[in-house]
C-alpha positions in Angstrom: 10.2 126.0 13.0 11.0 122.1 14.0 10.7 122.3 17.4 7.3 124.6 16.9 6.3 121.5 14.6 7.3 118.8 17.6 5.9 121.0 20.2 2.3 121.1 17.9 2.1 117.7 17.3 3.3 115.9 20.8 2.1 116.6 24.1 3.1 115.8 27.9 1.9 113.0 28.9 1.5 111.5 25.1 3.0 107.8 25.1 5.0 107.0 21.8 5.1 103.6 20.8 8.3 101.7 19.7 8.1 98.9 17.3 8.9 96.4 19.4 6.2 98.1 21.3 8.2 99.7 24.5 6.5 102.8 25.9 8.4 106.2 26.0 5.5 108.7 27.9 6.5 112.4 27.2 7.0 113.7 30.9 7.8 117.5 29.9 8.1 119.4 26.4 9.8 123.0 26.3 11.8 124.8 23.3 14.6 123.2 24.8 14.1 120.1 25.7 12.0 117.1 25.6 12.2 114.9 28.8 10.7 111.5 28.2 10.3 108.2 30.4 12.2 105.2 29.4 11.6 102.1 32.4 12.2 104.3 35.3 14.6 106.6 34.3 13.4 110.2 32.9 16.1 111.1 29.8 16.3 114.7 28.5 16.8 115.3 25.0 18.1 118.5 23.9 15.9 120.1 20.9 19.2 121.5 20.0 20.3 117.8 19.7 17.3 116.6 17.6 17.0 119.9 15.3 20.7 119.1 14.4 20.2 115.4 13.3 17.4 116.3 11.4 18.9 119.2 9.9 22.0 116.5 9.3 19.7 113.8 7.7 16.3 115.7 5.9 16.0 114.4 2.9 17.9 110.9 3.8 17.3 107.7 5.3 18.8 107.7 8.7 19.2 104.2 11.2 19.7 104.3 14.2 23.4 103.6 13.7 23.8 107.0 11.6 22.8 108.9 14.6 25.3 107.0 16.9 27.9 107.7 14.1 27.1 111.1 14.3 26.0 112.0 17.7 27.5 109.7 19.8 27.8 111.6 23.2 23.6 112.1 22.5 22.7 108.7 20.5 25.1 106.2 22.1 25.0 104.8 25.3 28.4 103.7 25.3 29.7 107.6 24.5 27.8 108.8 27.4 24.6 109.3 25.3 21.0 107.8 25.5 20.6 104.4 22.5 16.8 105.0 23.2 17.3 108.3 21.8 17.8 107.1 18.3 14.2 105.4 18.0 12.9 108.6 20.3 14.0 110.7 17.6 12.8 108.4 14.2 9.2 108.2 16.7 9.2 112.0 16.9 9.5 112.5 13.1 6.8 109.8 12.1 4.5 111.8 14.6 5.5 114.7 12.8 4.7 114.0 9.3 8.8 114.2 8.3 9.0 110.4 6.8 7.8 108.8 4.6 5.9 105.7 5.9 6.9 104.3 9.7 9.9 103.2 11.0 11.2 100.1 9.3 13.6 97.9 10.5 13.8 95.3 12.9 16.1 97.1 15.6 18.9 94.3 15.7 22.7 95.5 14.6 22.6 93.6 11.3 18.7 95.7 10.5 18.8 98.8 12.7 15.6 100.9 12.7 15.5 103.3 10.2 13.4 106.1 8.2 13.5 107.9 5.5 13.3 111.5 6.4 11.5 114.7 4.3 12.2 118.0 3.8 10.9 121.0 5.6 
């Protein structure tokens, strides 16, 4: 039902917008994976990975250091994950209706980005 959701509402080619206003363009969507620009360097993100922090956090308000916390070899670079997975993710559920309001935050350690997630 999520990734139905993601895939309904985000498209190739779609460009999210960070808050510090960084592009990540959607280069391929599938039910498993979402593959997205970040500079010049194409990440995959497993929809396994984000249907499990969401599943983790609905109903919650998640930063981007709870997904580290809880994801690390997916949310931390230093773990062997992606950090720009973290905002891709909190991006994805504003575009998806799941928060409520945008992301907040200023994206620095001491104010990490953050929503607070719905419930399916």
């Amino acid at each position: 039902m999520l990734v139905k959701l993601i895939k309904d509402n985000i498209k190739i080619g779609d460009i999210l917008y960070t808050p510090n206003h960084t592009e990540k363009r959607i280069c391929s969507i599938t039910d498993e994976v979402m593959i997205y620009e970040h500079g010049r360097s194409r990440v995959w993100f497993l929809m396994a990975d984000i249907v499990s922090a969401y599943e983790r956090f609905k109903g919650t308000r998640v930063s981007s250091k709870d997904l580290r916390k809880f994801s690390p070899h997916v949310f931390d670079s230093k773990q062997c994950g992606h950090s720009c997975n973290a905002i891709v993710f909190q991006m994805i559920m504003v575009r998806c209706g799941l928060t409520y309001g945008d992301i907040q935050g200023t994206g620095l350690s001491e104010n990490p980005f953050y929503i607070q997630l719905k419930q399916l």
